[in-house]
C-alpha positions as CSV (number, residue, x, y, z in Angstrom):
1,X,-0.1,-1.3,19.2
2,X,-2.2,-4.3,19.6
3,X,-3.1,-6.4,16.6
4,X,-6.8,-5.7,15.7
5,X,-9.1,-5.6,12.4
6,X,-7.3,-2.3,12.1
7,X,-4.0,-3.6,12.4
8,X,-1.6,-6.6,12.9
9,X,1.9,-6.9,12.4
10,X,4.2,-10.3,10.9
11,X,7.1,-9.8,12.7
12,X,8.1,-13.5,11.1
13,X,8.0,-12.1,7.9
14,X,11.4,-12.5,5.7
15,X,10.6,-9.0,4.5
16,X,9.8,-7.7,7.7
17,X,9.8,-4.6,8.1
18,X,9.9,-4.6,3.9
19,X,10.3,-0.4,4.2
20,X,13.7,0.1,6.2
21,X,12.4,3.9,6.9
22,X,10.0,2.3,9.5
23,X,12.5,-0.1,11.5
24,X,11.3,0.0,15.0
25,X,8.1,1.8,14.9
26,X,4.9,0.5,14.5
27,X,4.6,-1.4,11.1
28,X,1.0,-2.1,10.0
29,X,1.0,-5.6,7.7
30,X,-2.7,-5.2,7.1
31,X,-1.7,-3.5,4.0
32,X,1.1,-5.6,2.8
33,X,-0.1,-5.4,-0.4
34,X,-1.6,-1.7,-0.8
35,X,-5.2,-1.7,-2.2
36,X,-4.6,1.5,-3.8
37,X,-1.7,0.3,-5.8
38,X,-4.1,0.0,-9.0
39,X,-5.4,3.2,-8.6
40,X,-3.4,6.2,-10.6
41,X,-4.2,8.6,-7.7
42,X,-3.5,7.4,-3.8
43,X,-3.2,8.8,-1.0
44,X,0.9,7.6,-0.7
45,X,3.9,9.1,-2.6
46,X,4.5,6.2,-5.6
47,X,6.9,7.5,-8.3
48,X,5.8,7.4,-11.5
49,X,8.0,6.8,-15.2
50,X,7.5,5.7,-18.3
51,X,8.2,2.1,-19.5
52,X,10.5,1.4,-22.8
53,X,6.9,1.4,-24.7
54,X,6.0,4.3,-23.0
55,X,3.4,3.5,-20.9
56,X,3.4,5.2,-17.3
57,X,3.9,3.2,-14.6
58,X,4.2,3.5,-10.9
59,X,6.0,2.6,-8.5
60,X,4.8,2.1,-4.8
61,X,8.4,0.7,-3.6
62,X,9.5,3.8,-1.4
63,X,5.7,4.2,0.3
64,X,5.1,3.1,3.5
65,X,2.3,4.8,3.4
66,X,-0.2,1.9,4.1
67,X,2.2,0.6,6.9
68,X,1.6,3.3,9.2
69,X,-1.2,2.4,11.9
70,X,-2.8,6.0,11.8
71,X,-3.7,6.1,8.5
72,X,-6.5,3.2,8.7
73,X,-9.3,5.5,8.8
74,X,-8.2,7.6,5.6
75,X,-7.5,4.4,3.5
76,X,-10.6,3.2,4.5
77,X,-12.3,6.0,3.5
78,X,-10.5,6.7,0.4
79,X,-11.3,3.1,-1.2
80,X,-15.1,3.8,-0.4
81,X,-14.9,7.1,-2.8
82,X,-12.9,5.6,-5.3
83,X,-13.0,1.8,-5.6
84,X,-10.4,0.1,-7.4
85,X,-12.0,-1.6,-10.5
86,X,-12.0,-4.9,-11.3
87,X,-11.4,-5.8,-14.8
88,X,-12.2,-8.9,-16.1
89,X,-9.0,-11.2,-17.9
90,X,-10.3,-12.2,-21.2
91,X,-8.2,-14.7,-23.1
């Protein structure tokens, strides 16, 4: 695949590729850091657990989702429906 707006990939990465799964295929770095992660709903596979206080968390570390070239589009479109929110730090 040829590096684009849709997709481009860091081959001198450290991490690269940072999801093992997806050695020798076409890794998308676009996405290193997935824009959904904030969102409680995505369109990946996180895993989500509770915290010592309880709190649910989840965690993205076994998607590679967002890596894979072919799923551009539905990214795209899925952060046009539901837009992570912003929320403003007060100290």
């Amino acid at each position: 695949m040829e590096n684009s707006y849709r997709f481009f990939s860091n081959t001198a990465c450290k991490y690269f590729p940072c999801h093992e799964d997806m050695k020798g295929k076409d890794f998308n770095c676009l996405f290193c850091y997935c824009p959904m992660n904030s969102l409680e709903n995505c369109l990946g596979e996180p895993v989500y657990f509770k915290n010592k206080e309880g709190k649910l968390m989840k965690d993205c570390t076994g998607c590679s989702y967002p890596h894979k070239p072919e799923h551009y589009e539905a990214i795209m479109e899925f952060l046009k429906k539901n837009p992570p929110s912003v929320k403003e730090e007060r100290r």
